[in-house]
Backbone as ProteinMPNN parsed JSONL, in Angstrom:
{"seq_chain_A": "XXXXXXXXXXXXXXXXXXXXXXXXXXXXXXXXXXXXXXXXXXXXXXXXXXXXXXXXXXXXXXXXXXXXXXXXXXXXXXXXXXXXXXXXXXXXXXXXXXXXXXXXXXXXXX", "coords_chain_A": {"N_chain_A": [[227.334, 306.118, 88.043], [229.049, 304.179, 89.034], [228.011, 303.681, 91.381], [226.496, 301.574, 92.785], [228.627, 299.745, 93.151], [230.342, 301.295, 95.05], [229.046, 300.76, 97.309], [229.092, 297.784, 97.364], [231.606, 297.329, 97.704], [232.115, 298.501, 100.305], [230.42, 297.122, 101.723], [232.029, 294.721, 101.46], [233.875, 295.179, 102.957], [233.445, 296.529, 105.171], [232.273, 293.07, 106.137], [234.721, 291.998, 105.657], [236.104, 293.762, 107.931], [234.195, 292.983, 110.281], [234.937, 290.108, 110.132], [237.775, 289.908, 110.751], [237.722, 291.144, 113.476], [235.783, 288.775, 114.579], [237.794, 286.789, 114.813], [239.794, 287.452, 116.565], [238.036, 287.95, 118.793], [237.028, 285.08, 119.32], [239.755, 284.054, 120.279], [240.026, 285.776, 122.311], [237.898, 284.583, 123.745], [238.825, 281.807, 125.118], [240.314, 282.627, 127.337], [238.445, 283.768, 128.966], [236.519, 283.053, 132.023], [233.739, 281.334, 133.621], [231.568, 280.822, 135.873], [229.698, 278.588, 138.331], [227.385, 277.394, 140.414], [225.553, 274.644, 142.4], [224.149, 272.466, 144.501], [224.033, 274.388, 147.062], [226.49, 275.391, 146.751], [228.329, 273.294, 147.203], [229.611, 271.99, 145.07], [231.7, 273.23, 142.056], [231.672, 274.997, 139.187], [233.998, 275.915, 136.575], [233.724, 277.162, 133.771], [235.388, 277.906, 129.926], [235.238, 280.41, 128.053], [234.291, 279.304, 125.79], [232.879, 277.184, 126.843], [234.461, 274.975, 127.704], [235.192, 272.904, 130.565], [236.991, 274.043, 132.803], [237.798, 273.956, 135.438], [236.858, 272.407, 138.698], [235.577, 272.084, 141.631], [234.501, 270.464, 144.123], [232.992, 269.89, 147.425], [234.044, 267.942, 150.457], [231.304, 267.002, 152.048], [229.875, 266.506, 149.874], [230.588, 263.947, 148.734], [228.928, 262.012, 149.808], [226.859, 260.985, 149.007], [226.671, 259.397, 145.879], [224.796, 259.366, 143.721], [223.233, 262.283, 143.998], [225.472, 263.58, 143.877], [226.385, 263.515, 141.268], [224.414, 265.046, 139.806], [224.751, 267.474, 140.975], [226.967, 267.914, 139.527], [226.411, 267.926, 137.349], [224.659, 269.496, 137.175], [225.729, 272.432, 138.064], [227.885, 272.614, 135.773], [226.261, 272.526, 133.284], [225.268, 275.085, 134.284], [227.331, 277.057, 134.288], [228.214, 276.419, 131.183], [225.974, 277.58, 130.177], [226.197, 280.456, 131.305], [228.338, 281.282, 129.711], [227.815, 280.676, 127.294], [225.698, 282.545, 126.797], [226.806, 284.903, 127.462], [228.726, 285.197, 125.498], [226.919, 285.359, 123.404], [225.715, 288.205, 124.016], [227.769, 289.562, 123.064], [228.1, 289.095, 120.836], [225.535, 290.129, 119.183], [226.599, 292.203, 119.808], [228.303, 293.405, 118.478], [228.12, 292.973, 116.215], [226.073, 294.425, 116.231], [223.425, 294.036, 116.381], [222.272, 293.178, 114.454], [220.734, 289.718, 112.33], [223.116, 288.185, 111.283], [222.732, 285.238, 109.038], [224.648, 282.433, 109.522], [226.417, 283.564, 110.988], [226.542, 282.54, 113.532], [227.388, 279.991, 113.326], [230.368, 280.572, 113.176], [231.254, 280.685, 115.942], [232.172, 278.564, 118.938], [230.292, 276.076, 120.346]], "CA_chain_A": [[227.586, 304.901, 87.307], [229.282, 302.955, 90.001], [227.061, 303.573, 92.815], [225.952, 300.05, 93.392], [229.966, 299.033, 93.118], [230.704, 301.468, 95.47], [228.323, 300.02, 97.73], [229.74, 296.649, 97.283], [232.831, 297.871, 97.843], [232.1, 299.416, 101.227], [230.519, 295.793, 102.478], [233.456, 293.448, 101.547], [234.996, 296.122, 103.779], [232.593, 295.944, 106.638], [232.426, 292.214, 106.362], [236.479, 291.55, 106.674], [236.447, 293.883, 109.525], [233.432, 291.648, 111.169], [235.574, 288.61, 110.062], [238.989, 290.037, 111.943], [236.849, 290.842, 115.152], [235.508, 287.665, 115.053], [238.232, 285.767, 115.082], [240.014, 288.185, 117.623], [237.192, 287.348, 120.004], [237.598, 283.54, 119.083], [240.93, 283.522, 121.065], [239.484, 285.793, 123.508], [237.034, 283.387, 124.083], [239.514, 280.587, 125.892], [240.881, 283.284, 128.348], [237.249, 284.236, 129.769], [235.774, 282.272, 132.884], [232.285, 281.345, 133.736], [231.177, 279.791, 136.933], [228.281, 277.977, 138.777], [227.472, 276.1, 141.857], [225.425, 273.743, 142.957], [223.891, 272.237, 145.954], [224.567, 275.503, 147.875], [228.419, 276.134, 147.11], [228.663, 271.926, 147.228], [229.9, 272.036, 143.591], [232.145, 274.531, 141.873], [232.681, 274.582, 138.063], [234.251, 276.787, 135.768], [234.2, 276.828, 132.342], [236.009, 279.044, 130.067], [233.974, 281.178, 127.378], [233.948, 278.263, 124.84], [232.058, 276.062, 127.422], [235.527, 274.122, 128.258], [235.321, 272.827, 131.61], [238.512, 274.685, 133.393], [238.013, 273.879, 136.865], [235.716, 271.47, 139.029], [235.997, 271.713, 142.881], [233.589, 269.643, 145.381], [233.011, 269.832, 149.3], [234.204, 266.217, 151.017], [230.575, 266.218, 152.174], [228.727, 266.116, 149.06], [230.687, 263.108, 148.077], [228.415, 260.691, 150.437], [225.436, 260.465, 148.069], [227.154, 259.683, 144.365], [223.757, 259.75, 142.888], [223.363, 263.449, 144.005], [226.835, 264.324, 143.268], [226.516, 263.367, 139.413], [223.564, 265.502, 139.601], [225.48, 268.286, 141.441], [227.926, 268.409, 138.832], [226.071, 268.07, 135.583], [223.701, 271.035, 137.213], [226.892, 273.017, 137.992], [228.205, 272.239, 134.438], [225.163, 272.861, 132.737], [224.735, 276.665, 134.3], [228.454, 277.615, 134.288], [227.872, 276.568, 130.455], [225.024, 278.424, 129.645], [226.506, 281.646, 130.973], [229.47, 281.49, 128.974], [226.802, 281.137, 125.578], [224.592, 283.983, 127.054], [227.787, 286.341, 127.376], [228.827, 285.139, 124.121], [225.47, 285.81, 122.286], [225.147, 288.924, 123.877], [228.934, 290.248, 122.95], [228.143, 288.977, 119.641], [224.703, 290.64, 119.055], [227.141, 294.017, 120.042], [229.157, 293.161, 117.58], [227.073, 292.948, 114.598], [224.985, 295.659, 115.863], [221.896, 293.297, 116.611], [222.165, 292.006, 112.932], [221.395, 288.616, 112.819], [224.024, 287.504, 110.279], [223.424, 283.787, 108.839], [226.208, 281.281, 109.387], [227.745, 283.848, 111.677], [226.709, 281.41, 114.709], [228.344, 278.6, 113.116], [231.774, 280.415, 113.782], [231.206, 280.747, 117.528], [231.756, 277.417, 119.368], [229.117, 275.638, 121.272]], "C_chain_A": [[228.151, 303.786, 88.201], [229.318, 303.286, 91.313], [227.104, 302.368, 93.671], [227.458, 299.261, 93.827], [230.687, 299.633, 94.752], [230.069, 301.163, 96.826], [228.838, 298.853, 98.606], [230.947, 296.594, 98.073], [232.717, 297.471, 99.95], [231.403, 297.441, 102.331], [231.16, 294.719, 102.519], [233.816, 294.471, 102.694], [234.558, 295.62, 105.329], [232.652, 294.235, 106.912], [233.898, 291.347, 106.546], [236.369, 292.372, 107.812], [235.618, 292.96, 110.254], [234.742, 290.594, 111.136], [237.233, 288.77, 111.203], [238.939, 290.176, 113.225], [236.384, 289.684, 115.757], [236.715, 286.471, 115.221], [239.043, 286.398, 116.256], [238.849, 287.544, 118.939], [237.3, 286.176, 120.148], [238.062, 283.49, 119.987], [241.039, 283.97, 122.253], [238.877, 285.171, 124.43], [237.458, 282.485, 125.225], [239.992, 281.316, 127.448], [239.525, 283.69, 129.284], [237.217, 283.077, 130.789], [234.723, 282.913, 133.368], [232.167, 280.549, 134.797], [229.808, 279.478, 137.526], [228.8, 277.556, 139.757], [226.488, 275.463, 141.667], [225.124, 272.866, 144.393], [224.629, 273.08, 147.197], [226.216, 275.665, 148.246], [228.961, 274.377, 146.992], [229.47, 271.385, 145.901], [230.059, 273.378, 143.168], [232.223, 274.292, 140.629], [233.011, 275.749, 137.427], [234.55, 276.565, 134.608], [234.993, 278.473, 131.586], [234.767, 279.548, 128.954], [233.63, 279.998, 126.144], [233.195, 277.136, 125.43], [232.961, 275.115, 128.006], [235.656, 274.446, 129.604], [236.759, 273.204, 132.396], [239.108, 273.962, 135.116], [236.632, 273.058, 137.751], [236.487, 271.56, 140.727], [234.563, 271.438, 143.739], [234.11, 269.667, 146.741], [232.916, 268.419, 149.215], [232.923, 265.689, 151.118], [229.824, 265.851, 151.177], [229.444, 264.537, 148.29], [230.023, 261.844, 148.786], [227.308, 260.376, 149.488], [226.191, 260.204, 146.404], [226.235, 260.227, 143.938], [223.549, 261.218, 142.671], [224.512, 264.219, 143.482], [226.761, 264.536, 141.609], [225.376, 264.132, 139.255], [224.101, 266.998, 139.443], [225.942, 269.02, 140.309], [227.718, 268.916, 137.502], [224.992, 269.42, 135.769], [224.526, 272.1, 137.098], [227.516, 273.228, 136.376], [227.579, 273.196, 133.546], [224.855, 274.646, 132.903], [226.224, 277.524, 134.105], [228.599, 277.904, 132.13], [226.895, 277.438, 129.558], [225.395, 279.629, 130.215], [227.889, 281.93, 130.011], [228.801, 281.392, 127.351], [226.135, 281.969, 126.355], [225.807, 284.817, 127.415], [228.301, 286.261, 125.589], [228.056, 285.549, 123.036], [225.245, 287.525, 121.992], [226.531, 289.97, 123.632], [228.94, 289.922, 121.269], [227.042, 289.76, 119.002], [225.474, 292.323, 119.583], [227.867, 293.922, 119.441], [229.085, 293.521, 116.159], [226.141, 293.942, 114.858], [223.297, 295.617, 116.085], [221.83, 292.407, 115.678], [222.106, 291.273, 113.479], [221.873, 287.988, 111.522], [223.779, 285.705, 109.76], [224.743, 283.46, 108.773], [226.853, 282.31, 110.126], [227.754, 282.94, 113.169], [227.734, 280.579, 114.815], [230.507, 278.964, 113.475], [232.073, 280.707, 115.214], [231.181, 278.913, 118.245], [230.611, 277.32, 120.241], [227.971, 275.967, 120.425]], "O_chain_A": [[227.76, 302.623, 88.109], [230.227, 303.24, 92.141], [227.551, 302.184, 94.803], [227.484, 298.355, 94.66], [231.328, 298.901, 95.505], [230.904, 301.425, 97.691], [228.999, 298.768, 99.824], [231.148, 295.818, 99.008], [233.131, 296.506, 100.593], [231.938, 296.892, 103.295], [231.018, 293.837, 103.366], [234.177, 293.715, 103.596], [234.996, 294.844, 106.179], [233.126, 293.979, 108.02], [234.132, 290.393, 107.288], [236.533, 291.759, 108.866], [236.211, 292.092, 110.895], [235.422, 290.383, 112.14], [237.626, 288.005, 112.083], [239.689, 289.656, 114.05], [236.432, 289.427, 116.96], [236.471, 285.375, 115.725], [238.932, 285.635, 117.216], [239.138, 286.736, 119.821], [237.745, 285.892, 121.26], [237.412, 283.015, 120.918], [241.639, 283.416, 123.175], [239.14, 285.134, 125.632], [236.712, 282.32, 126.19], [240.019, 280.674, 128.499], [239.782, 283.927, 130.465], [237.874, 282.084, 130.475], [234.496, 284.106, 133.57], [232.702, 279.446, 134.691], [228.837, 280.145, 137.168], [229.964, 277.344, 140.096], [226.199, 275.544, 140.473], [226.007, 272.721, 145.239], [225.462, 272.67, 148.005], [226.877, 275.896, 149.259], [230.137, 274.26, 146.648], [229.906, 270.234, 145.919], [229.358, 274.355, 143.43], [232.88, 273.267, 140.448], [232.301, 276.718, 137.697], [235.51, 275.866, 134.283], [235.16, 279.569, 132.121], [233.605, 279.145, 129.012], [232.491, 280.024, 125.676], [232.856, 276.191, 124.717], [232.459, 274.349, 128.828], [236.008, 275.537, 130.052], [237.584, 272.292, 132.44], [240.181, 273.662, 135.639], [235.484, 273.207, 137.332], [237.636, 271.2, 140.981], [233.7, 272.305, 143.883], [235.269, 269.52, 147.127], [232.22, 267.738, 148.461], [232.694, 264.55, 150.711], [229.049, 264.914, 151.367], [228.827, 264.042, 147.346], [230.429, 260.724, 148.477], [227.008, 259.187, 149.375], [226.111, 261.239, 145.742], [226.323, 261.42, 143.651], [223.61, 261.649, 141.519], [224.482, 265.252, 142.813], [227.044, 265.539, 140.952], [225.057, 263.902, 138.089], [224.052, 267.668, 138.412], [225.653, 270.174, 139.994], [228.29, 269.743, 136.792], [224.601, 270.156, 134.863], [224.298, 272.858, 136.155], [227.448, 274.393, 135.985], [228.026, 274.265, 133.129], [224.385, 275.359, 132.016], [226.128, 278.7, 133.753], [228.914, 278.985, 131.632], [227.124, 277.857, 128.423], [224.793, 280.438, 129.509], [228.211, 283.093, 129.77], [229.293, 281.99, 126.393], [226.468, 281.051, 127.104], [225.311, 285.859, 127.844], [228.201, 287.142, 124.735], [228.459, 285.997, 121.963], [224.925, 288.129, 120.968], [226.396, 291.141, 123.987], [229.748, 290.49, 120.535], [227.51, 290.282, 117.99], [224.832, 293.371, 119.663], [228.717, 294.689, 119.893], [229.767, 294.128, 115.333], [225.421, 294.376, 113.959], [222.389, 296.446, 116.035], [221.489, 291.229, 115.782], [222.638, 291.146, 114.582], [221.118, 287.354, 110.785], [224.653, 284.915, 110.119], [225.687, 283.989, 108.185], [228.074, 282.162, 110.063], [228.786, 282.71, 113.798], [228.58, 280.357, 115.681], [231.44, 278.223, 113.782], [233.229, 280.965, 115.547], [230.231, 278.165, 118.013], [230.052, 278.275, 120.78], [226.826, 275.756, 120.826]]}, "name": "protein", "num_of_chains": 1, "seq": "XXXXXXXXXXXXXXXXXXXXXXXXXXXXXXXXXXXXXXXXXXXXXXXXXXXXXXXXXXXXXXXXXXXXXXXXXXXXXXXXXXXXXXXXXXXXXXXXXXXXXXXXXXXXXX"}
């Protein structure tokens, strides 16, 4: 008779634990670092697992060309970024099990 309840039951359950892991990882999140370079080591950045730029260090010589430099940096940027969402995706996809949960993206930044 209360099969289907017990059921129910059993996925509010599963879905607060998801929800306490996920926010646990959340705050993990800020403490991770992700890095890149850039015109062979010419550009350093680090972001942390939320994509927040942490750290930015440049060689004296790459600052003779600006044009290149702003290139440098936003390439640097750009890949230090994208591994910090491709560890994220794939710590979240081990999380859930593979599921892919709607709206559970939306509580991951970036």
């Amino acid at each position: 008779m209360f099969g289907g309840l017990g059921n129910i039951m059993e996925m509010m359950k599963s879905a607060k634990d998801l929800q306490a892991r996920m926010a646990e990882f959340q705050k993990e999140l800020a403490t991770r670092r992700y890095d890149a370079q850039s015109g062979g080591g010419a550009v350093r950045v680090v972001v942390d697992g939320k994509g927040m730029v942490v750290d930015v260090k440049i060689e004296p010589s790459a600052t003779q060309d600006v044009e290149l430099l702003e290139d440098l940096v936003k390439s640097a940027v750009c890949a230090a970024a994208s591994r910090a969402h491709d560890a994220m995706r794939a710590e979240l996809s081990q999380m859930t099990g593979g599921l892919n949960i709607p709206g559970l993206d939306s509580m991951l930044p970036g």
